[in-house]
One Martini backbone bead per residue (centre of mass of N, CA, C, O) as a GRO file, in nm:
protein
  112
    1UNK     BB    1   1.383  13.566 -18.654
    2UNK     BB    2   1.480  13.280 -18.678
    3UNK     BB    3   1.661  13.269 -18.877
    4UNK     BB    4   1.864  13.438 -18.792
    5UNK     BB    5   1.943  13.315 -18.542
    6UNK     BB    6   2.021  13.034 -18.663
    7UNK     BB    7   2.223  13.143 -18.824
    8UNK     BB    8   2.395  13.249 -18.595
    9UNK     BB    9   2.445  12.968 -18.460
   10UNK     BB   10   2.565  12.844 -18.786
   11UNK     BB   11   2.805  13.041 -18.747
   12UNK     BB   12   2.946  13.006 -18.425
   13UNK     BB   13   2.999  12.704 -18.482
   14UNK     BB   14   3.186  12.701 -18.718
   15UNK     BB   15   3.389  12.910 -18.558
   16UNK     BB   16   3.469  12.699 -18.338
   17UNK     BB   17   3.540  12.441 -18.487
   18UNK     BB   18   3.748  12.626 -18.691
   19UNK     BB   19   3.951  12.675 -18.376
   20UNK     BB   20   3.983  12.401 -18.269
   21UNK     BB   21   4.144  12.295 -18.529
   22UNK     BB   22   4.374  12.539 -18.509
   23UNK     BB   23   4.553  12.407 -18.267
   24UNK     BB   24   4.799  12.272 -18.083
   25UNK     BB   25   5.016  12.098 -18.118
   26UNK     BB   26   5.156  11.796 -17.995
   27UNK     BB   27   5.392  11.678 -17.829
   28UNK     BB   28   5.606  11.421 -17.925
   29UNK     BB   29   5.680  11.447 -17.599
   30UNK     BB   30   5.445  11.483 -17.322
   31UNK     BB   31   5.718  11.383 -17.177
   32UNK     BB   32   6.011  11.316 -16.980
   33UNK     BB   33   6.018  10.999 -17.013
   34UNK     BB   34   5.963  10.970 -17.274
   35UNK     BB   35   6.223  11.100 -17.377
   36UNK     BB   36   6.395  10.936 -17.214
   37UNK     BB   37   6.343  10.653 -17.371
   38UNK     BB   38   6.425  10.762 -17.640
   39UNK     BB   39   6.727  10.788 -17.587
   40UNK     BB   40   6.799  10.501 -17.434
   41UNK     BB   41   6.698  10.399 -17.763
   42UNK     BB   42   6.840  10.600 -17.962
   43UNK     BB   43   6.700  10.839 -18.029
   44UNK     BB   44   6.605  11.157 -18.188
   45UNK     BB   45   6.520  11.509 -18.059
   46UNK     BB   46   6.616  11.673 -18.335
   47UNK     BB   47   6.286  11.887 -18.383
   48UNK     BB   48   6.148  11.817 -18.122
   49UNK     BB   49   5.873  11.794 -17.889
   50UNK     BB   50   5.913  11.873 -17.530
   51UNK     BB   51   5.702  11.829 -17.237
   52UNK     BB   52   5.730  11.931 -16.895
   53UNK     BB   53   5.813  11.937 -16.568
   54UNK     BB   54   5.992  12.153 -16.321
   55UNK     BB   55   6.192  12.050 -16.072
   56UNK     BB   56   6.462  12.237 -16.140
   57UNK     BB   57   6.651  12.588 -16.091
   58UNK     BB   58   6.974  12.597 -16.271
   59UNK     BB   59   7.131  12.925 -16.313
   60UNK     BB   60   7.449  12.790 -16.226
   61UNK     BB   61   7.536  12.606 -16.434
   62UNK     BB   62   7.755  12.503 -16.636
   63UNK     BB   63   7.508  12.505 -16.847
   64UNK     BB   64   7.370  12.737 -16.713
   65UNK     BB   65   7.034  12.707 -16.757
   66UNK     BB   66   6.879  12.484 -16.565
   67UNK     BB   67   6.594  12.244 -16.636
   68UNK     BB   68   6.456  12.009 -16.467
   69UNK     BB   69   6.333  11.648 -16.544
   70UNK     BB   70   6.532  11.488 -16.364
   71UNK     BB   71   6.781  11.309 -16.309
   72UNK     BB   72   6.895  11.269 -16.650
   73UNK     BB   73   6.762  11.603 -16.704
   74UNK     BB   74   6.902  11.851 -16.931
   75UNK     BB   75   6.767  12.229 -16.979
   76UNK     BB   76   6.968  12.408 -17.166
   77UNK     BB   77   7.056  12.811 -17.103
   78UNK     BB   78   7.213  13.111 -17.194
   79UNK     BB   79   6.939  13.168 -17.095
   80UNK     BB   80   6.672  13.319 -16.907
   81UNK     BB   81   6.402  13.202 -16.922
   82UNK     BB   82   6.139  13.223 -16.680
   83UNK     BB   83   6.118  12.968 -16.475
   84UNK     BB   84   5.967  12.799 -16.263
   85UNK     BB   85   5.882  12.574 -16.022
   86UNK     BB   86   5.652  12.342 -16.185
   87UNK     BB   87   5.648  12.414 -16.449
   88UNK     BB   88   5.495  12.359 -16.816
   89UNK     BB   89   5.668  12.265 -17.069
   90UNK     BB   90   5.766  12.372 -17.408
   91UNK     BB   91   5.991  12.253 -17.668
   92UNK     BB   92   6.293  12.268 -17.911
   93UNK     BB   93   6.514  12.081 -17.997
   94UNK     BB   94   6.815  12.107 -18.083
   95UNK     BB   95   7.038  11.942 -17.881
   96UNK     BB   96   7.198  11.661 -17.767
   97UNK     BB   97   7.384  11.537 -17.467
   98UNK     BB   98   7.642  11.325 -17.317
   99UNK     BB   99   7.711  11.383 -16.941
  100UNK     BB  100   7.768  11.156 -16.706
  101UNK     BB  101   7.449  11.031 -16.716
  102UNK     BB  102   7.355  11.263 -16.865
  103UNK     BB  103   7.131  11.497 -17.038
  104UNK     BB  104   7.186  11.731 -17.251
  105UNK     BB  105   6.934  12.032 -17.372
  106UNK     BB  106   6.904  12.198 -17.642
  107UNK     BB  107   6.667  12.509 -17.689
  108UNK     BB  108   6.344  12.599 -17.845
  109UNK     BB  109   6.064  12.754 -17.828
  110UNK     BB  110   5.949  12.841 -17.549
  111UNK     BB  111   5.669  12.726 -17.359
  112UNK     BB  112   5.376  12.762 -17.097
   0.00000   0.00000   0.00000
């Protein structure tokens, strides 16, 4: 009976480990701050992931829906992501634009 307990055990444990391994890759840009910075330098980040707190949802703005994650940071999209303020995406960059002293930032494969 303990041999059966112990395989059951160091069967679950093994299970545990390769599911905890399987799990979601860290976003590119872990903040809005981040990304922001990488822009400023120069860097591209179409293909990359970056993960933000939503500051502010302006459903009507010239680019359509914008998610507001800072000053400079405007992630928009022609469809309602369904996001409210305060919540934390995770996106993938398809496009950014400079307009005006701020980044356009068109996205696909948006995550809560």
């Amino acid at each position: 009976m303990k041999k059966v307990i112990a395989a059951l055990l160091t069967a679950l444990t093994v299970l545990l480990v390769l599911t905890a391994c399987g799990g979601a890759k860290a976003a590119d840009y872990p903040t809005a701050a981040k990304a922001e910075a990488a822009l400023n330098a120069g860097k591209k980040l179409e293909g990359k992931t970056v993960t933000f707190k939503v500051l502010k949802v302006e459903p009507r703005s010239a680019f359509g829906y914008n998610l507001e994650a800072g000053k400079h940071l405007n992630f928009a999209s022609a469809k309602n992501p369904g996001v409210k303020k305060g919540a934390t995406v995770t996106v993938k960059v398809k496009k950014v634009a400079s307009m005006l002293g701020s980044y356009i930032i068109s996205y696909t494969d948006l995550k809560q």
